[in-house]
C-alpha positions in Angstrom: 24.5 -57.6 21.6 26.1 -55.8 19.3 29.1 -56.6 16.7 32.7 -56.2 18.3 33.4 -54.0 15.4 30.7 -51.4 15.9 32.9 -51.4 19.8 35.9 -48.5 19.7 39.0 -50.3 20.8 39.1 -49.6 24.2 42.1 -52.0 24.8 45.5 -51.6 22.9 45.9 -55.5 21.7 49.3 -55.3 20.4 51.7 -56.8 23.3 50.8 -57.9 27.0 53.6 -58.7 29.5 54.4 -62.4 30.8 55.6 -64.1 33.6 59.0 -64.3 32.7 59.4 -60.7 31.4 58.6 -61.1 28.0 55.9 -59.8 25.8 53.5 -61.2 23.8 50.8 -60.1 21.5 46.8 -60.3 21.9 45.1 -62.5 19.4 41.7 -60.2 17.9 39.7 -63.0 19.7 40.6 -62.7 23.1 40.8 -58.6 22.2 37.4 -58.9 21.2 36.0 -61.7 24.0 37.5 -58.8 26.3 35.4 -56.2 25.2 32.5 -58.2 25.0 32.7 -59.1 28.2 32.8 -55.7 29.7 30.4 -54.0 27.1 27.8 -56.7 27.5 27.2 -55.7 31.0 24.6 -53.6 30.8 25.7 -51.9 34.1 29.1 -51.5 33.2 28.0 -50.0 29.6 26.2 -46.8 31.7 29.2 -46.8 33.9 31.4 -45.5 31.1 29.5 -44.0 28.7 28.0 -41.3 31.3 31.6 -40.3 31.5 31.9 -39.4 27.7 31.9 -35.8 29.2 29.8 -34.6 25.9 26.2 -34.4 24.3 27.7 -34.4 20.6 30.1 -37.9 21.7 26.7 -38.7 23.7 24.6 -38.9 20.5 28.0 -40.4 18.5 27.6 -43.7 21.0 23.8 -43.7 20.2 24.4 -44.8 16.8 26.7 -47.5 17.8 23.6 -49.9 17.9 20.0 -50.2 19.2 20.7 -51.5 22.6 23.2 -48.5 23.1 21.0 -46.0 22.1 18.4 -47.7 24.5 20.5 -47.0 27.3 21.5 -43.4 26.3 17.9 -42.3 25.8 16.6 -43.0 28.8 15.1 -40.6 30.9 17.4 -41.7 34.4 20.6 -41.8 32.4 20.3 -39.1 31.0 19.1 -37.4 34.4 22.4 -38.3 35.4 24.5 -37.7 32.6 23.7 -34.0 33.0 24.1 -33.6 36.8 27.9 -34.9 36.0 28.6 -33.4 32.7 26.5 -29.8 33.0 25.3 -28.2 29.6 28.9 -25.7 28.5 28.5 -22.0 28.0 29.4 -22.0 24.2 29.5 -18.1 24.1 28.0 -15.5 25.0 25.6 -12.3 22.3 26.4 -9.0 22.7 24.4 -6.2 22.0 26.2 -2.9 22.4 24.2 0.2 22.5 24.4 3.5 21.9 25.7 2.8 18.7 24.5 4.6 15.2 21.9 3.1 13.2 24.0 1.9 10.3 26.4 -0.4 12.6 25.1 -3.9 13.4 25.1 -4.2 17.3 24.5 -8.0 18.2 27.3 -10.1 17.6 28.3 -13.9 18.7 31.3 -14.5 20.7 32.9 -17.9 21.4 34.4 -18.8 24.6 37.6 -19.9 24.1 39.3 -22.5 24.5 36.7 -25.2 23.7 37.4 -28.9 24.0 37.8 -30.4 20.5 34.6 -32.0 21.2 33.0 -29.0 20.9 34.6 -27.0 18.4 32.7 -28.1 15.2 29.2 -27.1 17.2 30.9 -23.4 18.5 31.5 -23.1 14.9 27.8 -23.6 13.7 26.8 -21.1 16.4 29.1 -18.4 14.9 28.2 -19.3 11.1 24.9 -18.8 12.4 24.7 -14.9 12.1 21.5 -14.0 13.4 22.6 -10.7 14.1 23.2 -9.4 10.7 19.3 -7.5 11.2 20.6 -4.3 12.5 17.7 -4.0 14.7 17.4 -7.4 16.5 17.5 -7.5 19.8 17.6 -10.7 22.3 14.7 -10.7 24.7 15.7 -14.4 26.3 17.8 -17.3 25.6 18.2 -20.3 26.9 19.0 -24.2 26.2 20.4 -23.2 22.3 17.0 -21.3 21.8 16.6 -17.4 21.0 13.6 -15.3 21.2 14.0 -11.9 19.9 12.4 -8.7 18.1 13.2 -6.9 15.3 12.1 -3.9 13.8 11.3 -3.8 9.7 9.4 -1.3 8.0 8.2 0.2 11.2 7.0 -2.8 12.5 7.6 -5.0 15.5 8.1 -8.9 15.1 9.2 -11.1 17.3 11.2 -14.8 16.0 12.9 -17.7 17.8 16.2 -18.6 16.5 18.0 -22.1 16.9 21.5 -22.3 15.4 22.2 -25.4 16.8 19.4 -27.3 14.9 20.3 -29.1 12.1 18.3 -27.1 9.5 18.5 -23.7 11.5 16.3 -20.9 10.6 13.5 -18.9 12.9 9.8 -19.2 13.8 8.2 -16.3 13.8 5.5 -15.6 16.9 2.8 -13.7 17.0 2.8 -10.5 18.5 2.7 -10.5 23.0 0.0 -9.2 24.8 0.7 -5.6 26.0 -0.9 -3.5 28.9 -4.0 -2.4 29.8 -2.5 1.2 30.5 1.2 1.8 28.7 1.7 4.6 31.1 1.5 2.4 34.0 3.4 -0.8 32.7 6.6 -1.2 35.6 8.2 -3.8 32.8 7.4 -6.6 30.6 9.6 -10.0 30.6 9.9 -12.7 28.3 10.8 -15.9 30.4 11.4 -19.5 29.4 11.3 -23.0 31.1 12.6 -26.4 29.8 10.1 -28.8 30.0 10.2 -32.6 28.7 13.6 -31.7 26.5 11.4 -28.6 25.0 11.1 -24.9 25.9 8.0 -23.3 27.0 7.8 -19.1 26.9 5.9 -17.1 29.3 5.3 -12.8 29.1 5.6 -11.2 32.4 3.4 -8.2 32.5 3.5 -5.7 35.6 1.5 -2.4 36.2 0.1 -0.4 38.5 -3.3 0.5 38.8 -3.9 3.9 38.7 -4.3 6.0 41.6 -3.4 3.3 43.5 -0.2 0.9 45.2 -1.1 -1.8 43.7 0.8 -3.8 41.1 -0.9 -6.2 38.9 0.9 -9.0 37.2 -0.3 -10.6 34.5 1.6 -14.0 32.8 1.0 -15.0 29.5 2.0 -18.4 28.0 2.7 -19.4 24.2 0.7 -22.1 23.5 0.3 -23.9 20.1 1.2 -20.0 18.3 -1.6 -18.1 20.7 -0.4 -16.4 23.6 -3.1 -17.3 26.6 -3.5 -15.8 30.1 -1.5 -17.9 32.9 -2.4 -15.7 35.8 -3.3 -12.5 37.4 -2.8 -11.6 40.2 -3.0 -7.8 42.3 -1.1 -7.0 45.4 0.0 -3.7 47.4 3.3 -3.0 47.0 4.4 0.6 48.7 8.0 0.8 46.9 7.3 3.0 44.1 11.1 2.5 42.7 10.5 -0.7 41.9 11.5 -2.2 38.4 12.7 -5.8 38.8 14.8 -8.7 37.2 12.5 -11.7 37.1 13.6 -15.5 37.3 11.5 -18.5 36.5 12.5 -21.5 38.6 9.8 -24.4 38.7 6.5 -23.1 39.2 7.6 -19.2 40.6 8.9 -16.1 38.8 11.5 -14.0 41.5 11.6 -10.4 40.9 14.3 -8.5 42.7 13.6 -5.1 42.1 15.5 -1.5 42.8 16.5 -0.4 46.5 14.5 -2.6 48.0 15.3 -5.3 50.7 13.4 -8.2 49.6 12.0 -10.2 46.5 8.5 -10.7 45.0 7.6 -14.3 44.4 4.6 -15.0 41.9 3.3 -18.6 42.5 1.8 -19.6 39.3 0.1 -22.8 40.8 -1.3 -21.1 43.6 -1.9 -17.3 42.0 -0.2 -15.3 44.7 2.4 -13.3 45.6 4.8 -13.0 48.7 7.7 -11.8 49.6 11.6 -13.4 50.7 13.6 -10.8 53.3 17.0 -10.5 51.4 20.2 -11.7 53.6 20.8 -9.2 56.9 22.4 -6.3 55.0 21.7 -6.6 51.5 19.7 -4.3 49.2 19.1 -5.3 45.8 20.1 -2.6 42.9 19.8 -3.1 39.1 23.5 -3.7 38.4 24.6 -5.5 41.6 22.3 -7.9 42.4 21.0 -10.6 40.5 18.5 -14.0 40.6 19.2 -17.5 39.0 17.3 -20.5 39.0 18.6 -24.0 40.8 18.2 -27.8 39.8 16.0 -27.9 42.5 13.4 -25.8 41.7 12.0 -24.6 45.2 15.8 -23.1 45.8 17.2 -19.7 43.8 20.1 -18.5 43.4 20.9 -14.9 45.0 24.3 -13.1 43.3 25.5 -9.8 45.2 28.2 -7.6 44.1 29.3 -5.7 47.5 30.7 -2.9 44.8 32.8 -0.5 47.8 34.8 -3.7 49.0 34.7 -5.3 45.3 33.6 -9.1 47.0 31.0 -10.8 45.4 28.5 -12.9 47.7 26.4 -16.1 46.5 23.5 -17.3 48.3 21.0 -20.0 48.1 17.8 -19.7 49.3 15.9 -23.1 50.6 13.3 -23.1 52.6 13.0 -19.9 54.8 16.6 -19.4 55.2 19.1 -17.8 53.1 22.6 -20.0 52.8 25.9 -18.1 52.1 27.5 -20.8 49.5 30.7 -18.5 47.6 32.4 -15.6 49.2 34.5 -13.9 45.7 37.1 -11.3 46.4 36.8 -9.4 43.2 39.2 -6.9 43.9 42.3 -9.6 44.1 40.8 -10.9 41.1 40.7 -7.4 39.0 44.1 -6.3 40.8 45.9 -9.2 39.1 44.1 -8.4 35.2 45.8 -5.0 35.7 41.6 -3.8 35.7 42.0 -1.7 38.6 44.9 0.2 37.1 42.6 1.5 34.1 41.6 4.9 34.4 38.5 7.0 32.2 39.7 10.4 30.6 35.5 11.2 31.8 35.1 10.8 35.4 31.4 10.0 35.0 32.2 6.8 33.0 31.2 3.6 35.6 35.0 2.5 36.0 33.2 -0.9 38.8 32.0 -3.8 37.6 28.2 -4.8 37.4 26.5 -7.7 36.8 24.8 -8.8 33.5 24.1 -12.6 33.8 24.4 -15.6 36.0 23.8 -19.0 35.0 21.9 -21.5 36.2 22.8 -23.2 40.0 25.1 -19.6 39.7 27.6 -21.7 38.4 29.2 -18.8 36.2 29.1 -14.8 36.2 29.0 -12.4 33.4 30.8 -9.3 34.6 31.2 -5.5 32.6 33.6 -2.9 33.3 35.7 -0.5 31.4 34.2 -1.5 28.3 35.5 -5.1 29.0 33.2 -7.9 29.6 34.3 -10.5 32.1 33.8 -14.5 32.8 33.9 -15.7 36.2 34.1 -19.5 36.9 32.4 -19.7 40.4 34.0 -23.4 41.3 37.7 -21.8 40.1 37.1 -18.1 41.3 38.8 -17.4 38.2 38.1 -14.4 35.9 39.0 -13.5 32.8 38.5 -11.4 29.6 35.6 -12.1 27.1 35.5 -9.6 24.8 36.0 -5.7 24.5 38.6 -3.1 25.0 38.9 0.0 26.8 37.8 2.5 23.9 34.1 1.0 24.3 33.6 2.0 28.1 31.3 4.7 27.7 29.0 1.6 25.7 27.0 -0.8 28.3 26.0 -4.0 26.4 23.4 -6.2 27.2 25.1 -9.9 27.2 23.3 -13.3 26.8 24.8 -16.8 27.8 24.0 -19.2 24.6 24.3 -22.9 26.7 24.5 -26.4 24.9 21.2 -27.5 23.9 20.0 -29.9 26.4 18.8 -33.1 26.0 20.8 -34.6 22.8 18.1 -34.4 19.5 19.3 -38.9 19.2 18.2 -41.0 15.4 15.1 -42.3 14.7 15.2 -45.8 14.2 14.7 -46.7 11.1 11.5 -49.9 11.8 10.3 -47.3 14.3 7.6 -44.8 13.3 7.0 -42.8 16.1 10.8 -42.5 16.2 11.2 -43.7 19.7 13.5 -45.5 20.5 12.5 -47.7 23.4 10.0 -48.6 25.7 11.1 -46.2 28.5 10.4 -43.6 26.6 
């Protein structure tokens, strides 16, 4: 049990109504017999602390007293605290290029307005200035975690950045595999699970084999500082135009590549590739189309920019069948920004808007045009400005969501070694 005054006041004990009219106040002891009597229900506890709504007020209970931060840590509460309270897009990197040598290109940008919750943890992000290295550059992030390269001296090194830890810094990782033939390398990925509250990174390598269709894949996986071979697999693939966005969801990387009418899916467990027909209609193109994971990891996420009508399509593929989830009529959405009024002194400059990220269960979009990039909030079909201004439309950025780290990092106790902090764990 723990002490009524380690309990916020939940109740205000001041004055309570009577029978006749009148007020009178609450003695502390029935205040506190109140509380008790709620907050010793074990059930009642996880009732309302899953609706705490965020990780940093999550970890804040924790510390209230061992039997709390029993309850919070548990794998199934915490399972559930996150399918009701999702991890928040803090902000978003940017990367602008061209840009002269001299000007640093990567910069953090909040999203604003953040709950007050939150504010104190955007803040550490953006005091955080990784991209003070003019030549960094973001090859994934994901769950508050940031693999990149850099350039120094004329050579390559690659680093993971967290700016959410609580002594932030970067670990540097040795250098990735590369191809067998440079020539014939189609692209190389850097892709990363969450697995048991930790990240795992994988290297997506594709080639062809000379003098030949056929692609070769080859997936590399950091383990304990040594990249090892996953997988590798060869199959024919006759669409020579073919350089793909990949997605890892579960156990299967999706690759939707360029003018092409269906996606290659690597099966890591079983070492194979197929291929998913796209919806009746649809063609996937660099800047239009793109693939995001799902909770459930058989299921992925396909997002479709129809660019002549300006609607954007969502679909979710389960199974064999391809379902239609979010129909978005961009051009109402654009018309009402004043976007569509904006007009490019060079008529080459891309004056539509393309896609650049989608998060996970495509529950937001990350949109460029005229120099602007764009939020959309798939559950409000709202949109609206990020960062940017007109004068940089002739500049395409590459944009990365950074999420809330996901699970909560909770205290060690104190009489426990291991730093666990119950049996369920």
């Amino acid at each position: 049990m723990c002490d009524a005054e380690e309990i916020p006041r939940l109740v205000n004990p001041e004055k309570r109504p009577c029978l006749d009219g009148q007020t009178q106040p609450h003695s502390p002891t029935s205040v506190a017999a109140t509380v008790s009597k709620v907050l010793d229900d074990d059930n009642l506890l996880r009732e309302i602390i899953v609706r705490v709504g965020f990780p940093t007020t999550l970890v804040r209970a924790a510390v209230v007293c061992k039997r709390w931060l029993c309850h919070i840590s548990d794998r199934k509460f915490l399972s559930r605290f996150r399918k009701l309270n999702p991890p928040r897009l803090l902000g978003i990197y940017i990367d602008n290029w061209p840009v002269s040598k001299q000007e640093t290109t990567l910069h953090f940008v909040p999203m604003l307005p953040q709950p007050p919750e939150l504010a104190a943890v955007v803040r550490r992000v953006a005091s955080n200035n990784i991209g003070a290295h003019k030549q960094l550059c973001i090859l994934d992030c994901r769950n508050g975690s940031i693999f990149a390269k850099r350039c120094e001296g004329g050579v390559m090194a690659h680093e993971v950045h967290r700016p959410l830890c609580p002594e932030p810094g970067m670990c540097i990782v040795p250098p990735p595999p590369t191809a067998q033939d440079p020539i014939q390398l189609v692209f190389a990925r850097i892709l990363s699970r969450e697995e048991n509250g930790s990240l795992s990174y994988l290297l997506v390598l594709a080639e062809w084999i000379t003098g030949t269709t056929n692609l070769m894949v080859c997936v590399y996986m950091l383990q304990d500082g040594v990249w090892r071979m996953h997988t590798s697999v060869t199959e024919q693939i006759p669409d020579p135009a073919w350089s793909p966005k990949a997605t890892l969801a579960g156990n299967k990387i999706y690759m939707a590549g360029q003018f092409i009418d269906y996606i290659i899916v690597l099966d890591l467990t079983a070492s194979s590739l197929s291929r998913i027909l796209l919806p009746h209609g649809v063609t996937s193109r660099w800047f239009s189309t793109a693939l995001s994971q799902a909770d459930d990891t058989s299921s992925v996420y396909l997002t479709h920019l129809h660019v002549n009508e300006l609607q954007l399509h969502i679909w979710l593929h389960q199974g064999d069948n391809w379902l239609l989830v979010h129909t978005i009529n961009l051009h109402k959405l654009l018309a009402n920004m004043g976007m569509l009024d904006h007009t490019l002194e060079d008529d080459e400059d891309i004056d539509f808007p393309f896609i650049c990220q989608v998060g996970d269960n495509a529950e937001f979009v990350l949109l460029q045009m005229c120099g602007y990039a764009l939020y959309l909030d798939v559950k409000s079909k709202t949109l609206c400005k990020v960062h940017g201004s007109a004068g940089n439309a002739r500049y395409y950025s590459r944009i990365y969501p950074f999420m809330m780290t996901w699970p909560p990092i909770f205290p060690a106790l104190k009489d426990d070694p291991a730093g666990m902090p119950c049996e369920e764990l």
